[in-house]
C-alpha positions as CSV (number, residue, x, y, z in Angstrom):
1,X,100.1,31.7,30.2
2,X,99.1,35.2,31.6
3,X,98.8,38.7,30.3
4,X,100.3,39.7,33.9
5,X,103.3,41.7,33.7
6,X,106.1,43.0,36.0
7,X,108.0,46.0,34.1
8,X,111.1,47.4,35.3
9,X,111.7,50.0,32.9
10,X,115.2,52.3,33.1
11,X,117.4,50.0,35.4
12,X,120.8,52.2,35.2
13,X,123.8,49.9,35.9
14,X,127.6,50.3,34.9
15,X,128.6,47.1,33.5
16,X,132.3,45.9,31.8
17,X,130.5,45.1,28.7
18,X,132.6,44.7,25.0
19,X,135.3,43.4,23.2
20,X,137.4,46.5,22.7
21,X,140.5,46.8,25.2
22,X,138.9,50.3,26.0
23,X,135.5,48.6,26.9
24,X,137.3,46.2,29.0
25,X,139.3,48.6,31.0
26,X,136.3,50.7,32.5
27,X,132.7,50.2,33.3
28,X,130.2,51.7,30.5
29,X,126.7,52.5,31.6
30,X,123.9,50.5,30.5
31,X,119.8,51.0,30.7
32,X,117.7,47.6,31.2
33,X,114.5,47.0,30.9
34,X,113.2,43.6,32.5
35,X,109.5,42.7,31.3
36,X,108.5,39.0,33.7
37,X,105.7,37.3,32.6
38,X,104.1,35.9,35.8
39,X,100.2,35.2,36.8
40,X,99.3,38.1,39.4
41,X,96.3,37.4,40.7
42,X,97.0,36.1,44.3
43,X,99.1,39.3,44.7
44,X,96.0,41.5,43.1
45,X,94.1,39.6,45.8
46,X,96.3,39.3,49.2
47,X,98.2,42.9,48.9
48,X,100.8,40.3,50.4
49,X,104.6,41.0,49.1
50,X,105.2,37.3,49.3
51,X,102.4,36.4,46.2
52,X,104.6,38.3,43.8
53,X,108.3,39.1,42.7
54,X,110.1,41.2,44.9
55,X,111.4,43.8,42.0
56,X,113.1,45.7,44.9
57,X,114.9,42.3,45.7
58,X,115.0,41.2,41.7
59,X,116.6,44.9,41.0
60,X,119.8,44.3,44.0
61,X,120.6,41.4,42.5
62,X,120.8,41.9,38.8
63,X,123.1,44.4,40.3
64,X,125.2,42.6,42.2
65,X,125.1,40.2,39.0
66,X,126.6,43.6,36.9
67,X,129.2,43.8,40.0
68,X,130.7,40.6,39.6
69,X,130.2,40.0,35.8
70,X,132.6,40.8,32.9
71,X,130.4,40.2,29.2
72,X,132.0,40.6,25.8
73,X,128.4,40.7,24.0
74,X,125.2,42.3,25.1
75,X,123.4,39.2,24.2
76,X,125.7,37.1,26.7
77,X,124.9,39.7,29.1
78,X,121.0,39.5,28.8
79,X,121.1,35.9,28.4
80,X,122.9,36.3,32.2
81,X,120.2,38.6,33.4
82,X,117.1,36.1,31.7
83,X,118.6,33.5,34.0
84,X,118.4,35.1,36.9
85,X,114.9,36.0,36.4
86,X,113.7,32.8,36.2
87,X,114.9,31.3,39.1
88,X,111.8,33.0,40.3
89,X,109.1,30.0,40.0
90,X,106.9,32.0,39.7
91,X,108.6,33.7,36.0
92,X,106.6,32.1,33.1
93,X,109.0,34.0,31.0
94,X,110.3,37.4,30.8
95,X,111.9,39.6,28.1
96,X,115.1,41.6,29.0
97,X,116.3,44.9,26.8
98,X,119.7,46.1,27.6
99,X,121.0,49.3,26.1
100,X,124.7,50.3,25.8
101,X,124.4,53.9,26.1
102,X,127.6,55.1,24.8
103,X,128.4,52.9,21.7
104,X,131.7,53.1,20.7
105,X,131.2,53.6,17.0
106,X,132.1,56.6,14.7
107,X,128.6,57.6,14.3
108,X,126.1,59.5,16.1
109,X,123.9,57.0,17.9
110,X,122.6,56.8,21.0
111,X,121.9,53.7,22.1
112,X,122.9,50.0,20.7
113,X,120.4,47.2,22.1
114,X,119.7,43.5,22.6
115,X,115.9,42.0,23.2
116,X,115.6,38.6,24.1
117,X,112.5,36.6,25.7
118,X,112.9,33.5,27.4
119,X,110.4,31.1,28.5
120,X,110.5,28.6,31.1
121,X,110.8,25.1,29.6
């Protein structure tokens, strides 16, 4: 375990995401933040790209994972994005917040949002 962190904070994606028909008709737009638990320290010693996660690499695919993917729940949709984190090796674990940035509710409210953290087993 590691206090090492890689934070993508503000990863804007449009996403099919809900169970309303009007939700599943058009993409909504989204706002991730991806926190990966992962030891640093070759990276913090080698200034070599390869001793660390890619987050330029990590941030095409999560959205070519949005391009393809069609969720009904946000948690679903994290869950998805959790996975594809960890097929890093080098993830220890990471913690994904995705906000939905135009609920459709009868309210004011900015954002609705789902945290998870997932650890490798």
């Amino acid at each position: 375990m590691t206090d090492d962190r890689i934070v993508l904070r503000g990863l804007r994606v449009l996403a099919f995401c809900g169970v309303l028909d009007e939700e599943k008709a058009r993409r909504q737009p989204f706002e991730l933040t991806i926190e990966i638990e992962v030891d640093l320290r070759a990276a913090g010693q080698s200034d070599d790209l390869n001793d660390t996660i890619n987050y330029g690499e990590l941030s095409d695919r999560i959205g070519e994972l949005v391009e393809v993917g069609r969720y009904d729940l946000l948690e679903y949709f994290s869950q998805q994005v959790a996975d594809l984190v960890l097929t890093y090796p080098t993830a220890q674990a990471v913690t994904v917040e995705i906000n939905k940035l135009r609920p459709p509710v009868a309210h004011a409210l900015d954002s609705s949002a789902v945290r998870i953290t997932r650890r490798r087993s």
